[in-house]
Structures are given as structure tokens and as C-alpha cells.
C-alpha positions as CSV (number, residue, x, y, z in Angstrom):
1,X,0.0,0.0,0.0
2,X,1.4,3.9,-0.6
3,X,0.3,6.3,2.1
4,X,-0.1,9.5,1.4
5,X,0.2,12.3,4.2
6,X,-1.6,15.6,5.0
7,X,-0.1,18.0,7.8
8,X,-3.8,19.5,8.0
9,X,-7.1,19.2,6.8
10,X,-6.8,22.2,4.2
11,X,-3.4,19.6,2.7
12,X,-5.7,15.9,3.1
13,X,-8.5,17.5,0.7
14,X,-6.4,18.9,-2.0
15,X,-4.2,15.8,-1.8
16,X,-7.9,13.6,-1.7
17,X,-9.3,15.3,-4.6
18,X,-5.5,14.9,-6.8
19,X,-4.8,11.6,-5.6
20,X,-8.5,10.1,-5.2
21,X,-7.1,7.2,-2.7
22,X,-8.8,3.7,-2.2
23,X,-9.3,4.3,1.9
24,X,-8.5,7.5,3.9
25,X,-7.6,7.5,7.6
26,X,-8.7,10.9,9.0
27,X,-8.1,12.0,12.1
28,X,-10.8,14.5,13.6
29,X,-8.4,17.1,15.2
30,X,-6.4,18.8,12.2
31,X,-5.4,22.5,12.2
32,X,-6.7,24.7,9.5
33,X,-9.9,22.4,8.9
34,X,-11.2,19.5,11.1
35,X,-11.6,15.9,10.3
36,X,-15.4,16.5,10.4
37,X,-15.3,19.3,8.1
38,X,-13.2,17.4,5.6
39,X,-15.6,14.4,5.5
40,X,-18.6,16.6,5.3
41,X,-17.2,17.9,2.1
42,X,-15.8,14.6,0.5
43,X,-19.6,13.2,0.8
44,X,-21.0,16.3,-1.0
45,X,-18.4,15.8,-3.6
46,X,-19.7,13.5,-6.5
47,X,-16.0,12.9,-7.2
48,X,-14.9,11.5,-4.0
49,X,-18.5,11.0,-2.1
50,X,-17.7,6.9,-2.2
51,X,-14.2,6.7,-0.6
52,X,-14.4,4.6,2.8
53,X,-13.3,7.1,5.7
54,X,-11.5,5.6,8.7
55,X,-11.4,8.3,11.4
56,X,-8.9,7.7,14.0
57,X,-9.1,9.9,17.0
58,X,-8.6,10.2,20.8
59,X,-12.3,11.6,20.9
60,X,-13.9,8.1,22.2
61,X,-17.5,9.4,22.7
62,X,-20.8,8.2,21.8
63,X,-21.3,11.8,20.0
64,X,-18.2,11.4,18.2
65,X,-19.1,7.9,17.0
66,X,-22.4,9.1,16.1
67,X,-21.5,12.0,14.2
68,X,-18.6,10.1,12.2
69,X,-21.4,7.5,11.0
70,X,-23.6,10.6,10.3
71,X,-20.7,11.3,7.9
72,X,-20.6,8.0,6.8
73,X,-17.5,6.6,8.1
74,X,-16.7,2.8,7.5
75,X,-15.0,2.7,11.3
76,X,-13.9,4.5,14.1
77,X,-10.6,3.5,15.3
78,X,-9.4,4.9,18.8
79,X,-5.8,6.1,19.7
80,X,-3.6,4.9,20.8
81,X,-3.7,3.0,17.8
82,X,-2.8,-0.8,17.6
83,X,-1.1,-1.3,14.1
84,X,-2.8,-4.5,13.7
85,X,-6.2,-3.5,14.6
86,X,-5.6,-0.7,12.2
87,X,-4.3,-3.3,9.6
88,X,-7.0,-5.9,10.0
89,X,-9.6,-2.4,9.3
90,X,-8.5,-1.5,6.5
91,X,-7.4,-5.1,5.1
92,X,-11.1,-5.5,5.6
93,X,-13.1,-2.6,4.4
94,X,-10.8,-2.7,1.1
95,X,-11.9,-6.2,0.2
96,X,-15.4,-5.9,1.2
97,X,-16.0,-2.8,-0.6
98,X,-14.3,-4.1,-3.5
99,X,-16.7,-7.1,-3.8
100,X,-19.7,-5.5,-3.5
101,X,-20.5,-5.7,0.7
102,X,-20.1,-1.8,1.2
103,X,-23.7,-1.3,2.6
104,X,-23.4,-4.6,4.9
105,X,-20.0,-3.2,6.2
106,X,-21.6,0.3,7.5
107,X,-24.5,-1.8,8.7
108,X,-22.1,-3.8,10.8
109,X,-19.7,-1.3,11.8
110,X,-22.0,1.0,13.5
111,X,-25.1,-1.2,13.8
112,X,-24.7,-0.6,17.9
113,X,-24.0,3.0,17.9
């Protein structure tokens, strides 16, 4: 996999919108423009309205959770991070949305929230 990096939320959405990735990991707090603000625009964008979001944050709140599946995040991944848990995620949502399962994965991933 190539990752691509964004030193704040102003960088991730003109990188995003150049690079159109497969799967971005977003954190929430990013100077300039917050993780919530750059997901809200990404689903109003035809262009890049269908790229699984992975937010990662040390917000571990039911209002965070519930605000990131608002914006139609595929998972919510706390820090600290484990970098197999992160692995396994995006491993996961990758080859599920690639065959066809992208409604079943939302449905699981925030079917408790």
C-alpha cells in the first residue's frame, strides 16, 4: 500500500481530490480544517462521495461515534492505535467494498451505535 500524508485538513482535501485514494484515515483534530469538516465535504463531492473514511481519534465518545457515522464513516478506530487493529480495518473494508458488501459493512460497523 502507498500512504499518502496531509499535515492538516486544508493539505488531506487537495491531496484527496489529486490523488483520489482507495481508503483514507482521517483524524478528527487537524489544524486549518477539522476531520469532520473534511468528510462533510468529500460526501458532497460526487468525485470522491464513495471513498471509505477511517477516522482515528482520541475523541472516544458516543457523539463522536455518532456524528462520524452521520458522515458515513466505515470505522472508528481509537488512539492509541494498535497497528494491527488498524491493519486488519482496512485489510477488511478494502476487500469488502471491492466485492460488493459496502452497505453490509456500515450496517455492521456502526449497527450498535
Amino acid at each position: 500500500m502507498r500512504v499518502i500524508e496531509a499535515a492538516d485538513g486544508v493539505e488531506a482535501l487537495e491531496q484527496i481530490r489529486r490523488e483520489r485514494p482507495a481508503l483514507i484515515l482521517l483524524d478528527i483534530m487537524l489544524p486549518r480544517k477539522s476531520g469532520w469538516e473534511v468528510a462533510a465535504e468529500l460526501l458532497n463531492e460526487r468525485s470522491t462521495d464513495d471513498v471509505p473514511i477511517v477516522f482515528i481519534s482520541a475523541l472516544t465518545g458516543k457523539r463522536e461515534r455518532a456524528r462520524a457515522q452521520q458522515l458515513g464513516a466505515f470505522d472508528y478506530l481509537s488512539k492509541p492505535l494498535d497497528p494491527a487493529v488498524l491493519a486488519r480495518s482496512v485489510t477488511d473494508i478494502l476487500d469488502r467494498v471491492e466485492s460488493g458488501n459496502r452497505a453490509s459493512l456500515l450496517a455492521e460497523t456502526f449497527g450498535g451505535a
